[in-house]
N, CA and C of each residue as an Amber inpcrd file, in Angstrom:
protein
   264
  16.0530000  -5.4150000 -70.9310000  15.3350000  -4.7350000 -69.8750000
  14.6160000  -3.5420000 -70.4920000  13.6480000  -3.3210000 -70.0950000
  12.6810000  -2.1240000 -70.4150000  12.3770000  -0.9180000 -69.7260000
  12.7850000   0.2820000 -70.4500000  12.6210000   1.5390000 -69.6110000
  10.8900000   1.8960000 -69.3720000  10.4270000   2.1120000 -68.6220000
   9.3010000   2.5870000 -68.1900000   8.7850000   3.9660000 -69.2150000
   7.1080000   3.5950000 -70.0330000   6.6910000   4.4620000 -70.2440000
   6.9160000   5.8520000 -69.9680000   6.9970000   6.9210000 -70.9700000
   6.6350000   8.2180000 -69.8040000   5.4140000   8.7920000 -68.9620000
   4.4350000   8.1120000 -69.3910000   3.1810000   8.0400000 -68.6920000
   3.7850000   7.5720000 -67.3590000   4.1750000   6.1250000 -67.3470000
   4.1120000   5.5770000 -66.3750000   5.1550000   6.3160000 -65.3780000
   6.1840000   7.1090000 -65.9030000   7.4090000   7.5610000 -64.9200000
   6.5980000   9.1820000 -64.4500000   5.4810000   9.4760000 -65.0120000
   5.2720000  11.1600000 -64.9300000   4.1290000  10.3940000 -63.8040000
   3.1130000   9.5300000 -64.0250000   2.8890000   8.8160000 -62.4480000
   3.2180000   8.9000000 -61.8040000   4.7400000   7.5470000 -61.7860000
   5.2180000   7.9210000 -60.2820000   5.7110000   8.9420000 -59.9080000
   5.6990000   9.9580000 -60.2890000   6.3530000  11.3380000 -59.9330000
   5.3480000  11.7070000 -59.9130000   4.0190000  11.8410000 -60.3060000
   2.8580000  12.9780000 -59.8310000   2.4100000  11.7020000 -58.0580000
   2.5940000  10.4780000 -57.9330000   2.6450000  10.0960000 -56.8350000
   3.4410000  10.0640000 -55.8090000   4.6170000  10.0360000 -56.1380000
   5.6660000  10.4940000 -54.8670000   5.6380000  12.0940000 -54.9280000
   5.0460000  12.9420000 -55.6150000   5.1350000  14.0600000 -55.6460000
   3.6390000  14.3800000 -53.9530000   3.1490000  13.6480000 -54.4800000
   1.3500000  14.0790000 -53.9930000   1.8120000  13.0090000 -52.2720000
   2.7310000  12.3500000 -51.7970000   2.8530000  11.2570000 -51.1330000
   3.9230000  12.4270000 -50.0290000   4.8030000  12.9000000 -51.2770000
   5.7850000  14.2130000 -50.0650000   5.2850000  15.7970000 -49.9240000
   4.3610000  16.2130000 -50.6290000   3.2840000  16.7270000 -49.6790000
   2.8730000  16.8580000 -48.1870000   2.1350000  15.3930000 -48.6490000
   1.3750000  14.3880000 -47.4800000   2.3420000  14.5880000 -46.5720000
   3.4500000  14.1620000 -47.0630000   4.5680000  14.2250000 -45.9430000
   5.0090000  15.3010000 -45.0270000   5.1590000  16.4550000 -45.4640000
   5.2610000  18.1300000 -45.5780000   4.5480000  18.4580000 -44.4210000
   3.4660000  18.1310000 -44.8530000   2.0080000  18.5790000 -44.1760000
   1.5370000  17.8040000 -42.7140000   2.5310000  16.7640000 -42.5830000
   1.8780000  15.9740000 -41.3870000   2.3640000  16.3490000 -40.2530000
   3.2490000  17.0200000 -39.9080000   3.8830000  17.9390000 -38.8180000
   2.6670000  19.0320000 -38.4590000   2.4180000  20.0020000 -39.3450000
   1.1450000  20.7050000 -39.0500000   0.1250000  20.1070000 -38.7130000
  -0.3080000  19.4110000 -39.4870000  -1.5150000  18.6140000 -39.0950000
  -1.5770000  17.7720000 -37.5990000  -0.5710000  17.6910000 -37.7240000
  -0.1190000  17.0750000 -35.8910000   0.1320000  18.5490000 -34.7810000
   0.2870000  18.9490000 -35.4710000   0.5550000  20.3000000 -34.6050000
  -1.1470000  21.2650000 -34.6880000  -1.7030000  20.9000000 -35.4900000
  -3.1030000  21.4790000 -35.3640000  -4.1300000  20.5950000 -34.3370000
  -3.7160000  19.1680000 -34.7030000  -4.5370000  18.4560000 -33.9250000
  -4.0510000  18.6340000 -32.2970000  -3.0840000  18.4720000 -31.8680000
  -2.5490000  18.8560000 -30.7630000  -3.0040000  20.2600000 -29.7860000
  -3.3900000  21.1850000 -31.1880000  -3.7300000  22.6700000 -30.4020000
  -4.9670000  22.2630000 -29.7400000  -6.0630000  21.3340000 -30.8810000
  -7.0240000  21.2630000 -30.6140000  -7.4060000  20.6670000 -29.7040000
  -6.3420000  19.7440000 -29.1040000  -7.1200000  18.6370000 -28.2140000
  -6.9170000  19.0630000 -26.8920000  -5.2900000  20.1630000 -26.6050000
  -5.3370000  21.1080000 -25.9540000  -6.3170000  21.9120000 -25.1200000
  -6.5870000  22.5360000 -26.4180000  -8.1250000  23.6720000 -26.0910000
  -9.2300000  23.0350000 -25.9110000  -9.7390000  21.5680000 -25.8080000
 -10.9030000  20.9830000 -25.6410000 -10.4790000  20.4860000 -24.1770000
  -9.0840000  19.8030000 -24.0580000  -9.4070000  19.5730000 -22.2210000
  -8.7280000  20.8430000 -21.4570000  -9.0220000  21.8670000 -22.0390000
  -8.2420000  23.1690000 -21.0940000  -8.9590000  22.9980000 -20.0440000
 -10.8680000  23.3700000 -20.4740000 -12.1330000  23.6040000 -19.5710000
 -12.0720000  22.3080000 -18.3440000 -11.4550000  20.8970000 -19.0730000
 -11.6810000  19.7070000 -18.2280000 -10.9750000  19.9330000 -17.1600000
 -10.0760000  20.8840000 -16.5120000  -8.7150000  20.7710000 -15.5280000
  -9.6390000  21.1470000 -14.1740000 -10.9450000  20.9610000 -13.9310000
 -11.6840000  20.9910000 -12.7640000 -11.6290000  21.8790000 -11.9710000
 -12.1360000  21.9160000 -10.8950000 -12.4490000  23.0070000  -9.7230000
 -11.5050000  22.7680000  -8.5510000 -10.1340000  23.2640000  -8.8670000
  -9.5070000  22.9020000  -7.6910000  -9.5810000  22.9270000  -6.3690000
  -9.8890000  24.8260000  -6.1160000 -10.4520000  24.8090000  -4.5620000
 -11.6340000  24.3330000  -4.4150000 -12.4590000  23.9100000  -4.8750000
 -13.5910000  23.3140000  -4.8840000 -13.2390000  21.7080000  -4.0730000
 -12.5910000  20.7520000  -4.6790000 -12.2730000  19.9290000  -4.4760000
 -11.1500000  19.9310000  -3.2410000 -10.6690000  20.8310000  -3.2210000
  -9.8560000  21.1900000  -1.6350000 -10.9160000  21.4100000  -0.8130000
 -11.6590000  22.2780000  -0.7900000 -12.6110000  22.5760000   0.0700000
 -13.4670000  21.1510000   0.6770000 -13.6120000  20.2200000  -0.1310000
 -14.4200000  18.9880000  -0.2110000 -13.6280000  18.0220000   0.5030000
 -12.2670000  17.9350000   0.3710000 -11.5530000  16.8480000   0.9700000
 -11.3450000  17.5760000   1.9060000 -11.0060000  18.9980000   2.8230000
 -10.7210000  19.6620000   4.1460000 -11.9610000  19.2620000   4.9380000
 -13.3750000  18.9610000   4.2320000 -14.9620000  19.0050000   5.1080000
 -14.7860000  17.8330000   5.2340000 -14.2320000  16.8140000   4.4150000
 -14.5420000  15.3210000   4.8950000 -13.9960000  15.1660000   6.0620000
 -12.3900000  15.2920000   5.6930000 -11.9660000  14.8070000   7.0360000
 -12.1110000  15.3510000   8.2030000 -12.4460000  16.8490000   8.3980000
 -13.1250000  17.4960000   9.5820000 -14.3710000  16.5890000  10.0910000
 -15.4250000  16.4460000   9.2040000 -15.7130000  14.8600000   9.5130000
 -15.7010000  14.0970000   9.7620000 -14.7560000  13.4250000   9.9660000
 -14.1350000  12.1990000  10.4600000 -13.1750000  12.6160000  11.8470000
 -12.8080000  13.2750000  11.7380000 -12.0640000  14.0620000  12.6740000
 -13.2910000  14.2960000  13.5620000 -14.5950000  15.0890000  13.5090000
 -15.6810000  15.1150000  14.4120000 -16.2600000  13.8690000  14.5860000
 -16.3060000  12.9300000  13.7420000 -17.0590000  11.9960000  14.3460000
 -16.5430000  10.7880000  15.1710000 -14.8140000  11.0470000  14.4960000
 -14.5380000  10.0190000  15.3420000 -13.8210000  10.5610000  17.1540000
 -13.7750000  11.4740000  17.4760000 -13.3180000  12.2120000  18.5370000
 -15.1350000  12.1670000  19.7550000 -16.0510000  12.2000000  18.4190000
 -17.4340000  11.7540000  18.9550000 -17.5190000  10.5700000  19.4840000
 -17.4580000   9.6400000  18.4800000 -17.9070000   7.9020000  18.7490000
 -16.2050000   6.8550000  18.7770000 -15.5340000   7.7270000  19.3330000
 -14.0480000   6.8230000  19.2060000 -13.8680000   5.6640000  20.0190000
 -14.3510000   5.7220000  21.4470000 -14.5260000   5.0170000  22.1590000
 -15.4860000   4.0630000  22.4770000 -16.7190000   4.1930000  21.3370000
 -17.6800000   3.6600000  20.9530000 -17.1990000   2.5390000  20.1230000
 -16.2680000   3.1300000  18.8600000 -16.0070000   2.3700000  18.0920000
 -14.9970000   1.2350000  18.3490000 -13.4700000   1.8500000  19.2280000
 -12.6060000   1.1420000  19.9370000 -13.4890000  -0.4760000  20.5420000
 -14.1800000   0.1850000  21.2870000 -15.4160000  -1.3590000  22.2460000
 -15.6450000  -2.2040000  21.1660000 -16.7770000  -1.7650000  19.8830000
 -17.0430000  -2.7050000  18.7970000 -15.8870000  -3.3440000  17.9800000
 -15.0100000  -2.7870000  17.7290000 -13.7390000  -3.6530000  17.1310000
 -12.4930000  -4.6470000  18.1180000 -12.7930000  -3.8380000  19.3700000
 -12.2110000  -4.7070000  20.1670000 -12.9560000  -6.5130000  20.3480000
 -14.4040000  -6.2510000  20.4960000 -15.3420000  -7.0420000  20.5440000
 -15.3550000  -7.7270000  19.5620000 -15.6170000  -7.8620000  18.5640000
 -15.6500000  -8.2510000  17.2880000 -14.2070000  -8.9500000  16.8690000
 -13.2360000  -8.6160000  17.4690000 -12.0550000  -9.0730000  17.1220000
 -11.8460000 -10.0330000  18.3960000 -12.1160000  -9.9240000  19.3390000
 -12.4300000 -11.1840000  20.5850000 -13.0210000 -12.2480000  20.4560000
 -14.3690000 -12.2020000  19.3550000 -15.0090000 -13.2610000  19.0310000
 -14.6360000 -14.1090000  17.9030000 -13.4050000 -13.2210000  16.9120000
 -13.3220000 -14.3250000  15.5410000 -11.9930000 -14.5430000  16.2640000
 -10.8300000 -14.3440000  17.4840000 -10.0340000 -15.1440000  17.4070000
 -10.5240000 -16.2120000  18.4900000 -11.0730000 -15.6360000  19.0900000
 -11.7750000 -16.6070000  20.2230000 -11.5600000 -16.3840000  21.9900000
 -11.2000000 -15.1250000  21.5570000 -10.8540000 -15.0570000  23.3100000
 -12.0650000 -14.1370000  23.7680000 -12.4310000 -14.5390000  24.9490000
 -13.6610000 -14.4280000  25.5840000 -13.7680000 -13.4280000  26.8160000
């Protein structure tokens, strides 16, 4: 059996050397990328009362229109539902 060059053994040691580094370093690097992706959707977290304000106007909306046309609408679905089962 043959012992390995010292070239070849100071290799693999300048490569597992350069490989646990790599290794060392990938916690930070995960922890940097993380800050970053953080701080890029901070701005994305939207307009909350904005969007409250928007869903309170709709349904006041609906709430006005149907207190408007309720009994309008009641007739057309009643109707409409008379004719596809068939009662007349």
């Amino acid at each position: 059996m043959s012992t390995p060059s010292r070239s070849s053994r100071r290799g693999a040691v300048r490569l597992s050397g350069s490989l646990g580094a790599a290794a060392l370093d990938c916690p930070r690097r995960a922890r940097a990328l993380a800050v970053r992706a953080c701080r890029a959707l901070a701005p994305e977290r939207g307009d909350v009362p904005g969007w409250v304000l928007v869903t309170l106007m709709t349904a006041g909306l609906v709430v006005a229109l149907w207190t408007v046309a309720g009994p309008a609408l009641v007739n057309i679905f009643t109707s409409a539902m008379n004719k596809v089962t068939g009662a007349i």
